[in-house]
Backbone as JSON, one array per atom type, in Angstrom:
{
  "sequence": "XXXXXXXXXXXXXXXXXXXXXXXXXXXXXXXXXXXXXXXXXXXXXXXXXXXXXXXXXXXXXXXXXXXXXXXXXXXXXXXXXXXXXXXXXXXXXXXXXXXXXXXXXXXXXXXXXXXXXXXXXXXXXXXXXXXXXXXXXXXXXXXXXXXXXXXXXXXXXXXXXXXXXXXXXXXXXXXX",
  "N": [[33.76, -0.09, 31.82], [32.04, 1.42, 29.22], [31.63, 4.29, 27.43], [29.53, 4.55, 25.52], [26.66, 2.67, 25.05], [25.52, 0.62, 22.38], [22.36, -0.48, 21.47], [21.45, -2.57, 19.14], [18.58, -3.12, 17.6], [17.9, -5.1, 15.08], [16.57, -6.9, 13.15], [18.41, -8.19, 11.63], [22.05, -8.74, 10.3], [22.55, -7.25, 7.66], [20.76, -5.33, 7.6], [19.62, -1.74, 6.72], [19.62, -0.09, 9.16], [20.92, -1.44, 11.19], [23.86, -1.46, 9.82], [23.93, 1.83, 10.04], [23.97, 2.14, 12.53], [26.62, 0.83, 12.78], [28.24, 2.81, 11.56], [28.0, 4.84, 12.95], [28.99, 4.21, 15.32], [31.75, 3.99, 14.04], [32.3, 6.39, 13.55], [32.18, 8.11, 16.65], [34.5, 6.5, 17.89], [35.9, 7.33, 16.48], [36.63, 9.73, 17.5], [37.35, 9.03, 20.23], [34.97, 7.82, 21.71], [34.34, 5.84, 24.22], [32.81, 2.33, 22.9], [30.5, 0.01, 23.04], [29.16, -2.68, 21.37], [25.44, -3.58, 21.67], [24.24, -6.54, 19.82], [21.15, -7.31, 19.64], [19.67, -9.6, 18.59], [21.74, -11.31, 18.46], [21.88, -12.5, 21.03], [20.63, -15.62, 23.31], [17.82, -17.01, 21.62], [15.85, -18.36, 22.54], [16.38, -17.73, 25.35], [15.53, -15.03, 25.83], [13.07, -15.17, 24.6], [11.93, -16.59, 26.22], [11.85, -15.01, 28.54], [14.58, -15.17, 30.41], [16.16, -13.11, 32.14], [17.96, -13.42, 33.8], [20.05, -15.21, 32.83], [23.16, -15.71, 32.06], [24.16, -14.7, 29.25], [22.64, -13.08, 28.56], [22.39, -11.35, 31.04], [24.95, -10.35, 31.45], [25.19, -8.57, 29.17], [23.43, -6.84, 29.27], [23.95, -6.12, 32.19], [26.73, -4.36, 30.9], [25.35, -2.58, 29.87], [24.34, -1.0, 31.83], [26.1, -0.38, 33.09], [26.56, 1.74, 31.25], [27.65, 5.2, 30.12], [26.14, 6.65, 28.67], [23.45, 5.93, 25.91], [22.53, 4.46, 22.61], [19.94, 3.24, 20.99], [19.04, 1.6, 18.05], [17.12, 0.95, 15.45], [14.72, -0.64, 13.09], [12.45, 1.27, 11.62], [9.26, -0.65, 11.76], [6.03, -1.74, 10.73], [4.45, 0.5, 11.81], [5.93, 0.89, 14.18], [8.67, -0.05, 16.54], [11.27, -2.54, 15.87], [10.58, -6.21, 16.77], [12.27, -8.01, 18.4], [13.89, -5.54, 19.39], [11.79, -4.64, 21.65], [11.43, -7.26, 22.9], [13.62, -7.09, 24.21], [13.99, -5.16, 25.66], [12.26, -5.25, 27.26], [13.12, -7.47, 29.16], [14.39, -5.97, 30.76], [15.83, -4.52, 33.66], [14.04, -2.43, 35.95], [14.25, 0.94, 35.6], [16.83, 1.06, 34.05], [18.28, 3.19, 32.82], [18.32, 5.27, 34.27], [19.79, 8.33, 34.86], [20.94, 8.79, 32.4], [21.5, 9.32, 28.87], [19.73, 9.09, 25.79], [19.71, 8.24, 22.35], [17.6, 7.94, 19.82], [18.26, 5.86, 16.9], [16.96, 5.25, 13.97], [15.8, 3.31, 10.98], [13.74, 3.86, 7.78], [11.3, 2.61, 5.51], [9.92, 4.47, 3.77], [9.46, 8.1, 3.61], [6.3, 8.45, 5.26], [7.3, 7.14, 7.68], [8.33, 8.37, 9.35], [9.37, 9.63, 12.44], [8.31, 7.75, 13.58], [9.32, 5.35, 15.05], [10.2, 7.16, 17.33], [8.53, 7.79, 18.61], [7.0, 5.48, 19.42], [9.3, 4.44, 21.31], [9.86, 6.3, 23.12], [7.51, 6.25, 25.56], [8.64, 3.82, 26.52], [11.23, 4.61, 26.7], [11.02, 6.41, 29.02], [10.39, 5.5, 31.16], [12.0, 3.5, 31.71], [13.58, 4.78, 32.74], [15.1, 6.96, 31.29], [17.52, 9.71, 31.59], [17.55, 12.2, 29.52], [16.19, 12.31, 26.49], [17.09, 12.21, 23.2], [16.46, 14.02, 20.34], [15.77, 12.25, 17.56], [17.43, 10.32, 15.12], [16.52, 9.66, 12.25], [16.79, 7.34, 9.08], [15.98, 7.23, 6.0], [15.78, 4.56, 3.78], [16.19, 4.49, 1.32], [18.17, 6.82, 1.46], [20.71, 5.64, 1.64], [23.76, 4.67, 0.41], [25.63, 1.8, -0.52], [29.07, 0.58, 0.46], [31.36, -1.47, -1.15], [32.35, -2.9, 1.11], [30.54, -3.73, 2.65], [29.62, -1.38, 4.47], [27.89, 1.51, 4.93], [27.63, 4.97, 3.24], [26.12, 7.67, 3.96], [24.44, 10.34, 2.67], [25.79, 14.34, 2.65], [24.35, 15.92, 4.11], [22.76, 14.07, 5.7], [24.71, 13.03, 7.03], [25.85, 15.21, 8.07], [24.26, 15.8, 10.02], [23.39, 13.25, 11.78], [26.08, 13.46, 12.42], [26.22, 15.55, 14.31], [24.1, 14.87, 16.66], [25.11, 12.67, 17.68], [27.61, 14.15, 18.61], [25.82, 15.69, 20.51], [25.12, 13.67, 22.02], [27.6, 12.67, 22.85], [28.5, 14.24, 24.28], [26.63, 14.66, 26.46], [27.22, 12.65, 28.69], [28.15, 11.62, 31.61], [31.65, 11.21, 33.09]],
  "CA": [[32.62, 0.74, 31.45], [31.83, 2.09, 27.87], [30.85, 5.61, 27.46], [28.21, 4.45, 25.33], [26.7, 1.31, 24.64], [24.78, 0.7, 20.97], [21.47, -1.61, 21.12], [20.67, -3.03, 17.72], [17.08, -4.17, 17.3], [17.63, -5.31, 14.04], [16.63, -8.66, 12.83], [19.6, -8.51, 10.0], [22.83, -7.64, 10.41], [22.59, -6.42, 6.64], [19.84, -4.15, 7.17], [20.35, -0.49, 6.7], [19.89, 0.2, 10.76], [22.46, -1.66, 11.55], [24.76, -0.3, 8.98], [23.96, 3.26, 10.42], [24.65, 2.21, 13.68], [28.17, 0.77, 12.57], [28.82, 4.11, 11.08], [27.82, 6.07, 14.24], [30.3, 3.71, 16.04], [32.92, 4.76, 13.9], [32.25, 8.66, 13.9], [32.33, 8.55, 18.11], [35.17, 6.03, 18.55], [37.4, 8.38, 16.09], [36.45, 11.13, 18.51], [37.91, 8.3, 21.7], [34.13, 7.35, 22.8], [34.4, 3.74, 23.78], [31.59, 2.08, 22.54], [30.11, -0.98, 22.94], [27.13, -3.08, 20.52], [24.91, -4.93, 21.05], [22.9, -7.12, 18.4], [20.0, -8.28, 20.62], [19.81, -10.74, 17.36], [22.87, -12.55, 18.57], [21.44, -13.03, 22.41], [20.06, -16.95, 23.03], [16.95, -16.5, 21.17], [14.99, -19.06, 23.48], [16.55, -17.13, 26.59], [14.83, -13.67, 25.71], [11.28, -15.23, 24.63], [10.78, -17.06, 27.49], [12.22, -14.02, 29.55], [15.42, -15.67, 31.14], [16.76, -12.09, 32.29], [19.43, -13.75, 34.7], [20.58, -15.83, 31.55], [24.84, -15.33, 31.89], [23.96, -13.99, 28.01], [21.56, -11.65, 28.93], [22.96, -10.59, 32.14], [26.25, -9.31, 30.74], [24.77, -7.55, 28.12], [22.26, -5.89, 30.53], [25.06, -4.91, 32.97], [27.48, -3.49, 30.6], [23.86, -1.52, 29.58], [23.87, -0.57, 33.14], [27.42, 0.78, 33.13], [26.83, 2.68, 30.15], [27.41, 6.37, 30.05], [24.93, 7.0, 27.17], [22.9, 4.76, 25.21], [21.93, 4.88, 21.09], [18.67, 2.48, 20.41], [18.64, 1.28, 16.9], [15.74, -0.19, 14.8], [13.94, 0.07, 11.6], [10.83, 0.9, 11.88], [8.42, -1.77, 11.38], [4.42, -2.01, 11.12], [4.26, 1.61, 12.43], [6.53, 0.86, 15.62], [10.13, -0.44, 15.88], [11.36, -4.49, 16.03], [9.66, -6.61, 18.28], [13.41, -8.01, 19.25], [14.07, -4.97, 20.48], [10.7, -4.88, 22.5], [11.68, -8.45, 23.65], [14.6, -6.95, 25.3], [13.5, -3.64, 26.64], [10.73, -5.89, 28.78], [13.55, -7.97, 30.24], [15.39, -4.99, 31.4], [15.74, -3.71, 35.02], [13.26, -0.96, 36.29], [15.23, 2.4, 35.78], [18.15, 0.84, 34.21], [18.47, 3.92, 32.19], [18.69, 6.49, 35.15], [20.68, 9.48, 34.42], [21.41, 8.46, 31.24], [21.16, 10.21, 27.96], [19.52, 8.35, 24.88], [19.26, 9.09, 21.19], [17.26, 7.25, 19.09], [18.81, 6.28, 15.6], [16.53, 4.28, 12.83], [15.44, 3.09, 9.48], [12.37, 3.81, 7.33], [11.52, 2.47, 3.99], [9.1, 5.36, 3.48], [9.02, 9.19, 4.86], [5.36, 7.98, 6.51], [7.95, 6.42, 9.08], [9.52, 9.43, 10.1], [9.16, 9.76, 13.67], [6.98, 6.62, 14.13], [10.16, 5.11, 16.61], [10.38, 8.17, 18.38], [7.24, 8.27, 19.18], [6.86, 4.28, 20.47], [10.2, 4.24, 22.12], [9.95, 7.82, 24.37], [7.24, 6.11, 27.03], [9.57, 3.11, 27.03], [12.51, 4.89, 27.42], [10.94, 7.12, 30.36], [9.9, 4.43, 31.96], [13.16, 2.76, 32.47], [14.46, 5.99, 33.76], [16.07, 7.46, 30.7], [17.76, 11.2, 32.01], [17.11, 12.82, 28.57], [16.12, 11.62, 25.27], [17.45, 13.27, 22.34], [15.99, 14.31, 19.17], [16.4, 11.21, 17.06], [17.67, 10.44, 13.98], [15.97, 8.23, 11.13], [17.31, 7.28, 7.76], [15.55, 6.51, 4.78], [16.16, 3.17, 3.07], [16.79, 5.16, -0.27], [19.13, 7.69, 1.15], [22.15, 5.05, 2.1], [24.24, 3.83, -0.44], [26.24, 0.2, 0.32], [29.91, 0.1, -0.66], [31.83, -2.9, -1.19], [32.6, -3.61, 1.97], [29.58, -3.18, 3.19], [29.94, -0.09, 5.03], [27.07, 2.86, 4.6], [27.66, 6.08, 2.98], [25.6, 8.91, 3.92], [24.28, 12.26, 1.56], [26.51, 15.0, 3.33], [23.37, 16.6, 5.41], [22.05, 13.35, 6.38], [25.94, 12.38, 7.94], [26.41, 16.48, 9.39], [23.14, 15.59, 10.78], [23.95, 12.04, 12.54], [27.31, 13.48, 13.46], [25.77, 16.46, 15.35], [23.24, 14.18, 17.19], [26.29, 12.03, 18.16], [28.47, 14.86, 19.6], [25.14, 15.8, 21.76], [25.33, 12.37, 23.56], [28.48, 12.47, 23.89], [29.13, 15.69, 25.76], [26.11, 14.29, 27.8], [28.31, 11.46, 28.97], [29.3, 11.66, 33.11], [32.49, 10.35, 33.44]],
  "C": [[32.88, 1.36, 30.08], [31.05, 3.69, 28.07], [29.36, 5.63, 26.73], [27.79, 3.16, 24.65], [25.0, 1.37, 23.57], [23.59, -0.36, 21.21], [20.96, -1.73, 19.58], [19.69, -3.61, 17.57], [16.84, -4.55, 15.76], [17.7, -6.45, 13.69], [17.5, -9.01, 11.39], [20.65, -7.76, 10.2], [23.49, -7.12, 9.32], [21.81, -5.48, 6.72], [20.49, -3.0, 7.53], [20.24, 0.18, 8.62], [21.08, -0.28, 11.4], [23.74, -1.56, 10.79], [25.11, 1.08, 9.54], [24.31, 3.31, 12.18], [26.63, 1.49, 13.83], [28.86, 2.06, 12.23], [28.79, 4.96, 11.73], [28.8, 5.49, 14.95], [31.49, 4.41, 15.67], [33.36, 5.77, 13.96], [32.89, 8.4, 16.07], [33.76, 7.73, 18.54], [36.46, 6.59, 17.52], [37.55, 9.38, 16.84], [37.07, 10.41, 20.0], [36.83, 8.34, 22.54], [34.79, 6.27, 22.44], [32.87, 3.71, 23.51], [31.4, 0.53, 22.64], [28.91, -1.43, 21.99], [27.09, -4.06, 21.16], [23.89, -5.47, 20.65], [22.17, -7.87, 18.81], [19.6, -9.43, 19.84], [20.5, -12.06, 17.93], [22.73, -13.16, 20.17], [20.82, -14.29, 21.78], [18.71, -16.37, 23.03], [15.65, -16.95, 22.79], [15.15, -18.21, 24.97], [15.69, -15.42, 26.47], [13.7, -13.94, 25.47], [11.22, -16.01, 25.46], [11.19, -16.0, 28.7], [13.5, -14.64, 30.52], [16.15, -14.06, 31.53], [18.06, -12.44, 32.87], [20.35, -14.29, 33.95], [22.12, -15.21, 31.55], [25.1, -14.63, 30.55], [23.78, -12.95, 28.1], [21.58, -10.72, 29.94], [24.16, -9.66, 31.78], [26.21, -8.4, 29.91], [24.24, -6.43, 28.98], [23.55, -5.42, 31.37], [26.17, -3.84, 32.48], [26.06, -2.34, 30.15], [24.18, -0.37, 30.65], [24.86, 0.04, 33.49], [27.65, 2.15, 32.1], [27.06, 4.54, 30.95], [26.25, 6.91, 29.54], [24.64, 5.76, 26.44], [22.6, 5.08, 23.76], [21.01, 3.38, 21.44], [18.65, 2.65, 18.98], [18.15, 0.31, 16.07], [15.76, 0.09, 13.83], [12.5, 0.08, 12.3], [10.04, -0.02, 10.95], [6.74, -1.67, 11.78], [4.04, -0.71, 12.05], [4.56, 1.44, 13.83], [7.97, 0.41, 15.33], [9.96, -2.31, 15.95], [11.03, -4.94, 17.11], [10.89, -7.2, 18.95], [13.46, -7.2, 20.18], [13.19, -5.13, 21.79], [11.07, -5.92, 23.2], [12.67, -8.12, 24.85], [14.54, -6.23, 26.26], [12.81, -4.34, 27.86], [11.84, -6.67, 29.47], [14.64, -7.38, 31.37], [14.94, -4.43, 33.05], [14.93, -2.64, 35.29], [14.58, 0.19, 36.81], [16.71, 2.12, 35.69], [18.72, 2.22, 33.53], [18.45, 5.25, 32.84], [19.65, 6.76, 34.88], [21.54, 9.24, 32.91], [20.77, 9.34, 30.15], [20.94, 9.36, 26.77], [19.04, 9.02, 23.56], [18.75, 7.75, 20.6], [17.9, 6.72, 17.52], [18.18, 4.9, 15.05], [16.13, 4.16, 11.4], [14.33, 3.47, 9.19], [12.32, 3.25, 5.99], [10.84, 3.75, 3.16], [9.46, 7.35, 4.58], [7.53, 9.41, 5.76], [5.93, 7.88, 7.36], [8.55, 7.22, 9.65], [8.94, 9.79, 11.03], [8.5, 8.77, 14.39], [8.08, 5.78, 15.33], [10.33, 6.12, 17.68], [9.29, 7.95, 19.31], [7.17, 7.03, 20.29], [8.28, 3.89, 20.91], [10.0, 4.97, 22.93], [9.36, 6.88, 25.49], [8.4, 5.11, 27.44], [10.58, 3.38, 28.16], [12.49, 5.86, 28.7], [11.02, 6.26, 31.2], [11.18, 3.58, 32.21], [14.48, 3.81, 32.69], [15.45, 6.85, 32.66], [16.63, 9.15, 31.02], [17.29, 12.28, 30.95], [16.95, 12.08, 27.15], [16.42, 12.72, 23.96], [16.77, 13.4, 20.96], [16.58, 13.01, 18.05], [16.46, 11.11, 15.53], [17.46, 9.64, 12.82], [16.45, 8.63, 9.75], [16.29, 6.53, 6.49], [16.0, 5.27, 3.97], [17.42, 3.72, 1.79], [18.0, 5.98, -0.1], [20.66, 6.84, 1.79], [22.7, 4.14, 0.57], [25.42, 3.02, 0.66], [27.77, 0.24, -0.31], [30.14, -1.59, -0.42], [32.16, -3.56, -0.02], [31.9, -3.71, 2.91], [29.35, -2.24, 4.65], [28.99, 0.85, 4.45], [27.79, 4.16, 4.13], [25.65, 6.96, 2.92], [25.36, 10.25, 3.01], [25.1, 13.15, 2.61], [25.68, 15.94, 4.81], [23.04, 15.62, 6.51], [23.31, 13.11, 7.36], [26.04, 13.57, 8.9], [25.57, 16.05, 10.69], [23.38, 14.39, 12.16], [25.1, 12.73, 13.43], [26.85, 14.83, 14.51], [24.99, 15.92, 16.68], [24.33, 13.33, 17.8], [27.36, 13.05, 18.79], [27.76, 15.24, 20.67], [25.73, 14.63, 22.31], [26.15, 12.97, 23.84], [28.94, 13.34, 24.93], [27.58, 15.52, 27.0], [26.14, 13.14, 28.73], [28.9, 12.04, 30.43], [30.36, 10.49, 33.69], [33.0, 10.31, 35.18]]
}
């Protein structure tokens, strides 16, 4: 079991969402969360659009889900909602796999229009498959991440206090 397991709905694993969810990994697993990802990208594509849920791919993923402690969801927002990956996956998920669980949102925008626009179309989702609390979520601007060389995100110092505050909630809402 992982204390918290990362979904990436990002159709790139250059884009700045999944960058910011590598960098939330590293903040919680210097603190000794375990953490798990995963890049619903790298599931068999054909097995998630025709809905194979039982899929030995898609099953393992989904059960370590289901062991999680805590969950992070991360997208960009797209077309005033998040990635339809993600969406692809959410629908082949278990009713109330997300009982007693604690979820934070964490995504991209290219614009501040987009600020809050995942919050908003993830929440019924994430009620609906039983999430225990949802936390105040945390979106990043395109503009405010710089890339170093190894491609690794840097954060402005508010936007990282920020992330890392939102990341010590989960985790102290983590039942071990």
């Amino acid at each position: 079991m992982y204390d918290i397991v990362i979904l990436s709905g990002s159709p790139s694993h250059s884009s700045v969402s999944h960058g910011v969810l590598g960098h939330a990994r590293r903040v919680l697993e210097k603190h000794a969360v375990s953490t798990h990802l995963i890049s619903i990208r790298d599931l068999p594509p054909r097995e998630l659009l025709h809905g194979f849920a039982t899929s030995t791919a898609v099953r393992g993923q989904t059960e370590l889900l289901a062991s999680a402690g805590a969950v992070i969801v991360g997208t960009p927002a797209l077309r005033g909602s998040f990635s339809g990956v993600l969406k692809t996956y959410l629908d082949l998920l278990p009713d109330r796999i997300l009982e007693g669980k604690s979820v934070l949102t964490i995504s991209s925008a290219e614009s501040s229009e987009q600020l809050g626009v995942v919050d908003a179309a993830l929440e019924p989702i994430l009620v609906e498959l039983g999430a225990y609390k949802i936390l105040p979520g945390v979106t990043v601007l395109d503009s405010q991440i710089e890339w170093s060389e190894d491609r690794e995100i840097r954060l402005p110092d508010d936007l990282d206090q920020s992330l890392h505050i939102a990341l010590q909630l989960l985790a102290r809402t983590i039942r071990k």
